[in-house]
C-alpha positions in Angstrom: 0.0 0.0 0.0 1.3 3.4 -0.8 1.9 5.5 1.9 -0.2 8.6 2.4 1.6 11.8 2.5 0.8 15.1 4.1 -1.2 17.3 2.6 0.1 21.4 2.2 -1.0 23.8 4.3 -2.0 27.5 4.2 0.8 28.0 6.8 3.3 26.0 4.9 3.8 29.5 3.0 6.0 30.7 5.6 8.4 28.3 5.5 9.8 28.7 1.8 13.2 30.4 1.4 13.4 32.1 -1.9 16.3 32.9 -3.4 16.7 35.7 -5.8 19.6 38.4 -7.2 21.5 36.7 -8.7 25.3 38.3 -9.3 28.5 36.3 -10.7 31.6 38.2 -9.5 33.8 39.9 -11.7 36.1 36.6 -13.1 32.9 34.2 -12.2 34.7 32.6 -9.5 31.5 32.9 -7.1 28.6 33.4 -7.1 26.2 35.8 -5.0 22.7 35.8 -4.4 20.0 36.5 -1.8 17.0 34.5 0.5 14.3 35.9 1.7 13.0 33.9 5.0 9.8 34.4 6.5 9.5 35.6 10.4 5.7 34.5 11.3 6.0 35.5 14.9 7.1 38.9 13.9 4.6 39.4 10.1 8.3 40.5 8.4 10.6 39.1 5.9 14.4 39.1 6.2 16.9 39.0 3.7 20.4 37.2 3.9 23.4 37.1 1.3 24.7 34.0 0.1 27.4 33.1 -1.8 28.2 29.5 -4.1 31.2 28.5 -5.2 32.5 25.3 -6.4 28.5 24.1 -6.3 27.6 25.0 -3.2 26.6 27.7 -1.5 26.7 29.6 2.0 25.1 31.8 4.3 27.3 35.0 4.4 25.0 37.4 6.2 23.6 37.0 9.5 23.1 40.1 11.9 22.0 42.7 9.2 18.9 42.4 6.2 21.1 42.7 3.5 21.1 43.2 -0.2 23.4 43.1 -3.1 24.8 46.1 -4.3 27.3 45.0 -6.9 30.7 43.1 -6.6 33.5 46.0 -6.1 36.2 42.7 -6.8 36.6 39.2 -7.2 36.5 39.3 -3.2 34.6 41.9 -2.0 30.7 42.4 -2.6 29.2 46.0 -1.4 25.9 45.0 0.3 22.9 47.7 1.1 21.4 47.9 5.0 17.8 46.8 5.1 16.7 47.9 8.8 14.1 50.4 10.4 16.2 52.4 12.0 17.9 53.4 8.7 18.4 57.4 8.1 15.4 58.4 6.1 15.6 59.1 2.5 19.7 58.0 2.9 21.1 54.2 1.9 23.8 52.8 4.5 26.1 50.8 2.5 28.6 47.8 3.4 31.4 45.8 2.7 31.9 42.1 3.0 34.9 40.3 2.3 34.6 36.6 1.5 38.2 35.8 3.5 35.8 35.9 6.5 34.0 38.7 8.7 30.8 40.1 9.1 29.7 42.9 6.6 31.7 46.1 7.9 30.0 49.8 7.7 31.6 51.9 4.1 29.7 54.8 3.4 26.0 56.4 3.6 24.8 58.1 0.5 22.8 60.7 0.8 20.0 59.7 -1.1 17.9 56.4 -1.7 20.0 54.2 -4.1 18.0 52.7 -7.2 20.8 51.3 -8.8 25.1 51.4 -8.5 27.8 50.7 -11.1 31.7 50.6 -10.8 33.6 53.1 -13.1 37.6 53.2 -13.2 37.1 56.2 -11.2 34.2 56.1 -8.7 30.6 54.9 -9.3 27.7 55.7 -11.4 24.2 55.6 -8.9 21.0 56.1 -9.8 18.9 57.8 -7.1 15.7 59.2 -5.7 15.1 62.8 -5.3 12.4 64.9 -5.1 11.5 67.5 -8.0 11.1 70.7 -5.8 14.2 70.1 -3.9 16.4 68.1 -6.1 20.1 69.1 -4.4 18.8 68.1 -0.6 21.6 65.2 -1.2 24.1 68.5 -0.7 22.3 69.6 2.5 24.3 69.1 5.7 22.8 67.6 9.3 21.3 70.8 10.7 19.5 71.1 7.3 18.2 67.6 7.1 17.1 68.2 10.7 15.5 71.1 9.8 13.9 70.0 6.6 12.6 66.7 8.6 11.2 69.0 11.1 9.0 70.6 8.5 8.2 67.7 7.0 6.4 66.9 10.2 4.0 69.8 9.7 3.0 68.6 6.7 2.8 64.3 7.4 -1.3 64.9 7.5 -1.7 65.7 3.7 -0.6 64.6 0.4 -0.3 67.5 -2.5 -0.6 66.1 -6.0 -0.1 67.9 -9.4 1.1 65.7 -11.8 0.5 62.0 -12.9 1.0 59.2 -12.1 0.7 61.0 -8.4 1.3 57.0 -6.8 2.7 53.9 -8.0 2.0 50.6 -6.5 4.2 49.6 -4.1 6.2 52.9 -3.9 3.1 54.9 -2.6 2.6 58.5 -3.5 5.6 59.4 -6.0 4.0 63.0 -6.8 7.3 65.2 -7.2 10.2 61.8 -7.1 12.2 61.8 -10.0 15.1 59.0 -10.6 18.4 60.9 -10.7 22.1 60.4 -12.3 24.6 60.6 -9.5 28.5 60.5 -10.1 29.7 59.2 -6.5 33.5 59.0 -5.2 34.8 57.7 -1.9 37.1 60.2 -0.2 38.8 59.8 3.1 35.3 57.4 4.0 32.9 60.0 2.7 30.9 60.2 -0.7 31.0 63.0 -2.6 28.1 63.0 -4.7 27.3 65.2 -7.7 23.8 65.0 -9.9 24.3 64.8 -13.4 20.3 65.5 -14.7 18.3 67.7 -14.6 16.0 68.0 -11.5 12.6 67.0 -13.8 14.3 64.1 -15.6 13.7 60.5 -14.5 16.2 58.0 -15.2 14.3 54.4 -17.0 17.6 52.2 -17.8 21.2 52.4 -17.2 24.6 50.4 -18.7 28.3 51.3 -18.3 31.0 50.6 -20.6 34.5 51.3 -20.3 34.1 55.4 -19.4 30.7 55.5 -21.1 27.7 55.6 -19.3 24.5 55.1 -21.2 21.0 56.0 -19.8 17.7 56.3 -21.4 15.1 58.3 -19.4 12.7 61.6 -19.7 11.7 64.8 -18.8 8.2 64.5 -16.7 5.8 67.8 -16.6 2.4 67.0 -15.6 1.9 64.0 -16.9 4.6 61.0 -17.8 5.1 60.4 -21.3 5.2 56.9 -22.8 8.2 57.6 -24.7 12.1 58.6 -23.7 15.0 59.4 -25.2 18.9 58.2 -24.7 22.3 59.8 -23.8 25.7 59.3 -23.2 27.8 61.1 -20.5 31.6 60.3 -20.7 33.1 60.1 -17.0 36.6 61.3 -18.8 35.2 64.2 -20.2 32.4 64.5 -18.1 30.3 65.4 -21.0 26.4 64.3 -21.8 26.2 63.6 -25.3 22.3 63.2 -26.9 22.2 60.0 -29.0 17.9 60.0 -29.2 16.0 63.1 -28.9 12.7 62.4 -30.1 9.4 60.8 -29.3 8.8 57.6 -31.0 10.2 54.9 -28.8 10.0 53.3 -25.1 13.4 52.5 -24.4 14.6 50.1 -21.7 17.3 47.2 -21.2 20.5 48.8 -22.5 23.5 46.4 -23.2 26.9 46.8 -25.0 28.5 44.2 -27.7 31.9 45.0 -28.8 31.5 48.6 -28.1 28.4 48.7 -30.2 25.0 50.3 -27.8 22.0 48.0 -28.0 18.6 48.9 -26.1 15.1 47.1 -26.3 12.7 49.2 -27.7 9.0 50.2 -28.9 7.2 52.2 -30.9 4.0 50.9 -29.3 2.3 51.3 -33.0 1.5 47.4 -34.0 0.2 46.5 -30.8 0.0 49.0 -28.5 1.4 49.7 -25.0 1.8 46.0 -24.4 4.1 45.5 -27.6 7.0 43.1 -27.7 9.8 45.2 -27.5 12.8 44.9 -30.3 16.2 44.6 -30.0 17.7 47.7 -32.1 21.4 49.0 -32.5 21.5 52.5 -31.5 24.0 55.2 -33.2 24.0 58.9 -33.0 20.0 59.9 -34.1 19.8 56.3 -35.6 17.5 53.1 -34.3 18.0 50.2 -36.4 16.0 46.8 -35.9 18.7 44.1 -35.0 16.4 41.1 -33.8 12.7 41.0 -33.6 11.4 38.9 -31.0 9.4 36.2 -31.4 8.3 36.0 -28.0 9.0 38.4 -24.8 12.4 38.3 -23.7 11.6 37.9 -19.9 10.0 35.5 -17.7 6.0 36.2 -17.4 5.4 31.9 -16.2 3.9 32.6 -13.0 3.9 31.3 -9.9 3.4 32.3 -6.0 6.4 31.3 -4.3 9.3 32.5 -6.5 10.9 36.3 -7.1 12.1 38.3 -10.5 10.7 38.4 -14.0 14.2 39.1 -15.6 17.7 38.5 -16.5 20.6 39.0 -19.1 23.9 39.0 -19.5 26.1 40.7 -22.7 29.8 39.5 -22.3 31.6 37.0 -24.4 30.4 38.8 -27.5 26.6 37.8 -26.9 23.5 38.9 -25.4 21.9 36.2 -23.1 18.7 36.7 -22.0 15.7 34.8 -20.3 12.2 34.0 -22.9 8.8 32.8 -22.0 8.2 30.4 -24.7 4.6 28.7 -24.9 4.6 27.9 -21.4 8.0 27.8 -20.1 11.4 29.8 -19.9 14.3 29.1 -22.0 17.8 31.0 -22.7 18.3 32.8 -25.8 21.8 33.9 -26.8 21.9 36.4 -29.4 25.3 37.2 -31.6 25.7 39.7 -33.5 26.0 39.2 -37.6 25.8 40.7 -40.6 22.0 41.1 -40.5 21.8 42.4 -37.1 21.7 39.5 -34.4 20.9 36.0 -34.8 19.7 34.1 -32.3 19.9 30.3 -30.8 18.2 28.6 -28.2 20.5 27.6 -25.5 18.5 25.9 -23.1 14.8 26.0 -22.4 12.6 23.3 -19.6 9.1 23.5 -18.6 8.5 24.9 -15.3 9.7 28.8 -14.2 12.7 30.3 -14.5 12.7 33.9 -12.9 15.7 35.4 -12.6 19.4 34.7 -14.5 22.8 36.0 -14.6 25.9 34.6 -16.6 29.6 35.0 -16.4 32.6 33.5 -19.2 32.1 29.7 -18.4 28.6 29.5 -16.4 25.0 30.6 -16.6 22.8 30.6 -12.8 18.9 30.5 -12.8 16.6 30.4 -10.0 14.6 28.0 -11.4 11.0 26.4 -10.0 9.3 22.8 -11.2 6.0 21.7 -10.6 6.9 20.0 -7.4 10.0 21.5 -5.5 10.0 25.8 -4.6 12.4 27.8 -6.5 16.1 27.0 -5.9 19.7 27.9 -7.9 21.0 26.0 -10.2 24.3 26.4 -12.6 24.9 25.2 -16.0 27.4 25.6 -18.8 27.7 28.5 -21.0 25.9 26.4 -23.5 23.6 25.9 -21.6 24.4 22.0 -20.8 25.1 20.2 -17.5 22.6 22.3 -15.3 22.8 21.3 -11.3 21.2 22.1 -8.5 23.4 24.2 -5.6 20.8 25.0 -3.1 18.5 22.9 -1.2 16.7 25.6 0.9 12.8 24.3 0.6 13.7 20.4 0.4 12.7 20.5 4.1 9.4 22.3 3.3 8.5 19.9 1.0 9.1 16.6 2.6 6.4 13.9 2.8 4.2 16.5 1.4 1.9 15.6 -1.6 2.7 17.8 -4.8 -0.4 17.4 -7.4 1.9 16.9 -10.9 0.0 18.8 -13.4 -2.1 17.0 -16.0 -1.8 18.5 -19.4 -5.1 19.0 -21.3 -5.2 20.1 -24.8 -8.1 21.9 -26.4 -9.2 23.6 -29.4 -11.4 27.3 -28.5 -12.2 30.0 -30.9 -10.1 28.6 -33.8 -6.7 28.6 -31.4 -5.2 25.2 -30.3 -4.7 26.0 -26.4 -3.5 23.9 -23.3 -4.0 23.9 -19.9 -3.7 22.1 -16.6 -5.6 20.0 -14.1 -4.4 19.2 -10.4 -6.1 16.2 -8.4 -6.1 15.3 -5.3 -4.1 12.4 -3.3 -5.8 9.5 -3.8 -7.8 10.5 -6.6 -10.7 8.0 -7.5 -12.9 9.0 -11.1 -15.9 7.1 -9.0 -16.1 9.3 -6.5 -17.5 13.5 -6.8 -15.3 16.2 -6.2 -15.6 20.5 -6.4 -13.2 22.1 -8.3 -11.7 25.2 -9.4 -10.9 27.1 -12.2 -7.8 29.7 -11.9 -7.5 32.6 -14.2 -4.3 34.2 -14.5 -3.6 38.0 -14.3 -1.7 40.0 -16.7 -3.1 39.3 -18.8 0.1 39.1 -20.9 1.4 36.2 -18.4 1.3 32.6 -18.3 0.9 29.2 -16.4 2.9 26.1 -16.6 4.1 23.5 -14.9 5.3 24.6 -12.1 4.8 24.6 -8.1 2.0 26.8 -7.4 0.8 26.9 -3.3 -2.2 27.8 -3.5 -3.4 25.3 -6.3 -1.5 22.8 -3.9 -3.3 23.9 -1.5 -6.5 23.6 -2.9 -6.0 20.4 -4.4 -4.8 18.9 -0.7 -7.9 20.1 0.3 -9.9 18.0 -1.9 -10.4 20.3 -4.8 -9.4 19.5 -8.6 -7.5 22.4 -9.8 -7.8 23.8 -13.4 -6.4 26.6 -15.5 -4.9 27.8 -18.5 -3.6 30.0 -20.9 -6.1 31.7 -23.1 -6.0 34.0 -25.9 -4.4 37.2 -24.3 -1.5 35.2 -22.5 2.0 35.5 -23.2 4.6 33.3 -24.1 3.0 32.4 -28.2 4.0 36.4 -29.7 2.2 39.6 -29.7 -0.8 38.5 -32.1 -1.5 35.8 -29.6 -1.9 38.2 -26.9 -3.3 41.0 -28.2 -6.7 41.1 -26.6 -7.4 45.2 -27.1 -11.0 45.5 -27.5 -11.8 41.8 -27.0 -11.4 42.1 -22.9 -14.7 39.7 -22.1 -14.7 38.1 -26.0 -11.9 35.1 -27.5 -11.0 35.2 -23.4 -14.2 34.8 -21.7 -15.1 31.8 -24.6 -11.5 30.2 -24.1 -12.3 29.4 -20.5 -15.9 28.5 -20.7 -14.6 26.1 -23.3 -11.7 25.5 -21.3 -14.3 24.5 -18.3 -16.0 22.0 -21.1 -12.9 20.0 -21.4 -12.0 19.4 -18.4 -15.4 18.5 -17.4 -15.3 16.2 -20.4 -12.3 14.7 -18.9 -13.0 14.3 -15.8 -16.5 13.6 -15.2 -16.2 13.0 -11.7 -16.5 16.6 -11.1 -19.5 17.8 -9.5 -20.5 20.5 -12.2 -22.8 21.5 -9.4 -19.5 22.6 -7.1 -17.5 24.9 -9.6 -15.8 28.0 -8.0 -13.8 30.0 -9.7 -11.1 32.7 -9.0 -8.2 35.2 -10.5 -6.3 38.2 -9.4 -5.9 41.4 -11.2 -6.9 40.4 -14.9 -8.0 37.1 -13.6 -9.9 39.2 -10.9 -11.5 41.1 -14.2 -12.3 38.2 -15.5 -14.1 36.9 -12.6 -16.1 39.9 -12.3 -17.1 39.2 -16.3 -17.7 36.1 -15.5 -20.0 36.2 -13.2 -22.6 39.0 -15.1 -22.3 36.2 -17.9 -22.9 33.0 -16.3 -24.0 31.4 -13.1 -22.4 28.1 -13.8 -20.1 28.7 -10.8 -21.7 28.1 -7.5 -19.3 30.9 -5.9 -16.3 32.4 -6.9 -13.1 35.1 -5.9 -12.1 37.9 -7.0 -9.2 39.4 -6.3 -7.3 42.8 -7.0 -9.5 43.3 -9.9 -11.2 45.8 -12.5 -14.9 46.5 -12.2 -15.1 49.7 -14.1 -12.8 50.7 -16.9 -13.9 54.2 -16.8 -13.2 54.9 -13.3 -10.0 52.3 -13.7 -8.5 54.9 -16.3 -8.7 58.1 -14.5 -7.3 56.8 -10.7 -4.7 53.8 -11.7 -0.9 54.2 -11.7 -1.3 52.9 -15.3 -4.9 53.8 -16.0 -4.5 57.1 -18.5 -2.5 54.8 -20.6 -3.6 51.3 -19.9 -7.5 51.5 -19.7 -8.1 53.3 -23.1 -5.3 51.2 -24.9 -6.8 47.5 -23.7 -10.5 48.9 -24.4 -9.6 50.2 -27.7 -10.1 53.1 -27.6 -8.2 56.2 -28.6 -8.4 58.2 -25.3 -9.5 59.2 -22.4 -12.4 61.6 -23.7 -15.4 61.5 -25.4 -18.6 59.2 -25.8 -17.4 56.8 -28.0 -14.1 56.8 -26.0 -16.8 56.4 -22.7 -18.9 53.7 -24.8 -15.7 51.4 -25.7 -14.5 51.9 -21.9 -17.8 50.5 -20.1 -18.2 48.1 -23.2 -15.7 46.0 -21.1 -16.5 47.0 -17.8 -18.3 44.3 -16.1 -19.9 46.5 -13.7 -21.8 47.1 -16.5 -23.3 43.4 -16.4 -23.2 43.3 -12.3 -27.2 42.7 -12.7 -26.7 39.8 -14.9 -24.7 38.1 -11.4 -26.7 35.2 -9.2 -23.0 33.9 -8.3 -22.2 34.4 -4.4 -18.7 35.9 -4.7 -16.1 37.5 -2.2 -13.8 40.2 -2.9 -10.4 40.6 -1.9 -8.4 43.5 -2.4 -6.0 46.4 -0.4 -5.9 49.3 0.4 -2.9 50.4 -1.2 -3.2 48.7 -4.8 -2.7 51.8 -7.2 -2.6 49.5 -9.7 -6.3 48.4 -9.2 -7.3 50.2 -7.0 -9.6 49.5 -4.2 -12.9 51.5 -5.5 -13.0 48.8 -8.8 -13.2 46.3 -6.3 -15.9 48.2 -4.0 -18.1 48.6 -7.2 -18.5 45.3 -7.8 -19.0 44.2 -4.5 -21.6 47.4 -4.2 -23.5 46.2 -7.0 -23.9 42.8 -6.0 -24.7 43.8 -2.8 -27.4 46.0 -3.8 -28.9 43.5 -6.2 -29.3 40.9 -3.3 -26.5 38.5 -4.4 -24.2 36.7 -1.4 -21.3 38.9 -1.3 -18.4 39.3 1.1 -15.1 42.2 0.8 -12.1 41.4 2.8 -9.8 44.6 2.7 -5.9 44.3 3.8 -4.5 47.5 5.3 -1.0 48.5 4.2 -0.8 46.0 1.5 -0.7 46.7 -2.5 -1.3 44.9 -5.9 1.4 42.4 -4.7 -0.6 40.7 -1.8 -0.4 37.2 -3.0 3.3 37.1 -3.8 5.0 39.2 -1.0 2.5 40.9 1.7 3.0 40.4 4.9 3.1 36.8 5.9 0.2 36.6 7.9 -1.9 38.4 5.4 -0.6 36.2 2.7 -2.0 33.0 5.3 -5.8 35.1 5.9 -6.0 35.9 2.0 -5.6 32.3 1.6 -8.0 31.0 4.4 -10.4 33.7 3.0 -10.1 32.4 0.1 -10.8 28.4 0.8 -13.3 28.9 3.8 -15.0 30.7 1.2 -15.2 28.0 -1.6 -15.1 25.0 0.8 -18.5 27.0 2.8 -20.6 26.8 -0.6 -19.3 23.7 -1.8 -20.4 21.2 0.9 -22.9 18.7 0.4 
């Protein structure tokens, strides 16, 4: 007889160690990276610095929350302070030499570091300051004090003028710009100069040799979707303009051979959520180099891992990470006579969410469908890849991991796949509830890897579905373009997706379906809900009611809501029409489903009034509702609020399911 193993549980969340940051030192001879651990007692997360060498890899931090800074050599790494008692609106950095030691004190700059790079001479930061007082990173301690103390007087109120006035998870930016800071060290002090102007904002940043290229923009009023590029010369100290107009998003700027690369859009083919392509930039010249087929970062998702990115340009290549159907893989791109070619140099199912690479190795943090993210290493090309960490084995053990059960489908004219998770012991004569997972995005995707709270569902006696549906990434921008379909090819993809597995699996009770999604998926379950009551409850979460409200009080909204709606603005009743079109608020009387809402307070991406509208309306009409709102958390609850709000959301969540599915 096989022997039963235990089953996950909401709590179990706590106990993964997640590793993330991934940094190969300067000659690749280690390795750094960093775990976040979760302190339940205390509802915090701390961060500790590890480092691998030789395949295996060791705590390096242990009295201070650290991050990685950069590597200043092959021996010493230059870690950031993490604490409460930090100066405000200052970034304590440290030094930690590998031959043994804690991390030792270095300097405080005096403003909060986005981003540091070595130069022959000094570094090259990236920092916040504030529009109205851009040079407070001159001021001395009886000005800060003074300036702290007014600051006091004014705590009670926020003053806005511009937008976006917040940002999720940074709070109320109003007036923050990202600056260009040339920093030396003398006698243990910084001296810091700005090198942009107090309204410019700073969107991507690469050095090379004494040139230091950054692509950025001017904000006044409003934030444009466009930026241009420059090049300042630490010799000479001079800013040279290589891009001045509008016309292109820039982002991700690399060097090959001298020769300045940068991903970039022109947002025209399909819109705002546009692959961007790879192009080689010269003085007032873009040039297309490689067109993606696919995005070049990781959008598989999944609730226990960090990072969406990585590349490396070195070795006269470009590596960067892909989604790919419903995977990650490696491409390596090498520059030719056409522009750059490209070759696949490893790819798995599962998630891979953050990479770096140095002469000889490539590292991924890399997640299956039944172990938590851990770090592996592999050769340059991509062959030999090994696991160095072990930090969830424990977490895992005698635990029952539901392997997902491909289904394939045809919906809508598209051939489509998704996933079904049963439970231990799974018998087709018996009945069981289920429930159908909608993504968010929605240019993301699922695959096969560890998900908790589907684990957790599925040890609770649910079978688990979902799947990626017109609108998802990872299958090229045609695939996901869903502007002014929101509720259309979707909607039909997972009703049909629901038919399948049914089909499948008959021993679902189709009388105990719930359903749930977060932020597009939490649309979507709003839609779903005015358009069916097929579901005998579902959950949504962090989600869009009303497009027309969405628009005009998101961090993305003026930009976002028209652009997904298809419409061409902001303004105007056909503009107004398209906008409520794809609101389901405009369906809420359709709903019979009982449904609870979960959303926070501080989620500027959705904000909370989309899902107070729904909940309203539902209300109103006489329909089972329920709103569970989390103070002091944002757009990110699920992934990295605070651990004991991550463990309600969840119990929420399955009370709330398991409460209307019981015979």
């Amino acid at each position: 007889m096989t022997k039963k193993l235990q089953p996950i549980l909401m709590e179990d969340i706590a106990l993964y160690r997640i590793p993330s940051g991934l940094r190969y030192s300067p000659a690749g001879s280690r390795l750094a990276f960093e775990v976040t651990r979760t302190d339940l007692e205390k509802n915090e997360y701390h961060t500790d610095v590890y480092i691998a060498e030789g395949g295996k890899a060791r705590r390096m931090t242990f009295s201070i929350d650290a991050g990685i800074v950069l590597w200043e050599d092959e021996d010493t790494l230059i870690l950031r302070r993490s604490l409460p008692d930090a100066q405000p609106g200052a970034t304590e950095l440290f030094r930690l030499n590998l031959s043994g030691g804690e991390a030792e004190p270095w300097i405080t700059l005096p403003f909060s570091l986005r981003r540091m790079e070595k130069l022959e001479e000094g570094y090259i930061c990236v920092g916040g300051i504030r529009v109205n007082d851009p040079d407070a990173y001159l001021d001395g301690p009886e000005k800060r004090k003074e300036k702290a103390e007014a600051e006091k007087e004014e705590q009670d109120y926020h003053v806005v003028d511009e937008v976006p006035y917040w940002f999720n998870g940074a709070g109320y930016v109003n007036g923050s710009r990202s600056a260009l800071f040339l920093v030396k060290v003398k006698d243990g002090k910084p001296v810091c100069k700005r090198l942009t102007a107090p309204a410019f904002s700073v969107d991507s940043l690469c050095v090379d040799g004494d040139m230091v290229y950054y692509s950025g923009a001017v904000k006044q009023g409003h934030e444009s979707m466009y930026n241009q590029l420059y090049a300042w010369n630490a010799r000479t100290q001079k800013t040279e303009t290589l891009w001045r107009k509008n016309g292109y998003s820039f982002g991700g700027l690399f060097t090959l051979d001298g020769q300045l690369y940068a991903h970039a859009s022109d947002m025209k083919t399909y819109g705002v959520n546009q692959t961007s392509d790879i192009c080689r930039i010269g003085k007032n010249s873009v040039t297309k180099a490689f067109v993606p087929p696919v995005s070049l970062y990781s959008s598989v998702l999944g609730d226990t891992a960090e990072g969406h990115g990585g590349s490396h340009a070195g070795e006269g290549e470009y590596l960067t990470l892909a989604t790919v159907e419903a995977h990650n893989a490696i491409f390596a791109l090498k520059p030719d006579q056409d522009g750059l070619s490209c070759r696949t140099i490893w790819e798995q199912e599962g998630l891979t969410c953050t990479m770096d690479a140095c002469k000889d190795k490539i590292a991924v943090v890399y997640q299956g469908w039944d172990h938590v993210a851990e770090v592996f290493e592999m050769g340059r090309d991509g062959s030999g890849m090994t696991r160095i960490t072990h930090l969830n084995d424990s977490a895992l053990e005698g635990r029952y991991v539901a392997e997902p059960q491909r289904i394939d489908y045809t919906s809508c004219g598209y051939d489509l796949r998704g996933w079904v998770l049963l439970p231990q012991g799974y018998n087709s004569r018996k009945k069981y509830p289920a429930v159908l997972d909608v993504h968010g995005g929605p240019r993301c995707a699922y695959g096969e890897t560890f998900f908790h709270e589907m684990q957790l569902w599925a040890a609770r006696g649910f079978i688990v579905f979902f799947t990626n549906i017109k609108g998802s990434d990872g299958r090229g921008d045609a695939f996901a373009d869903i502007r002014g379909d929101y509720g259309g090819t979707d909607y039909q993809n997972l009703m049909d997706f629901t038919d399948a597995v049914l089909k499948a699996y008959p021993a679902i009770d189709r009388k105990r379906l719930c359903e749930t999604g977060g932020s597009y998926g939490g649309f979507m379950t709003n839609w779903i809900i005015g358009h069916t009551d097929r579901f005998c409850c579902a959950a949504s979460q962090r989600s869009i009611s009303n497009w027309v409200s969405m628009s005009f009080i998101s961090d993305i909204g003026p930009y976002f809501g028209p652009d997904q709606c298809g419409a061409k603005g902001l303004f105007g009743d056909k503009n107004t029409e398209a906008l409520w079109a794809h609101s389901p608020l405009k369906y809420a009387a359709n709903a019979k489903t009982p449904t609870l809402f979960i959303h926070s307070e501080e989620d500027y991406r959705c904000p909370l009034p989309e899902g107070m509208q729904m909940m309203q309306a539902l209300a109103v009409n006489g329909v089972e509702t329920r709103m569970v709102i989390f103070k002091g958390e944002n757009h990110e609850l699920s992934r990295s609020g605070k651990p004991k709000h991550r463990i309600r959301r969840l119990k929420e969540i399955t009370e709330w399911f398991e409460n209307h599915t019981r015979i």
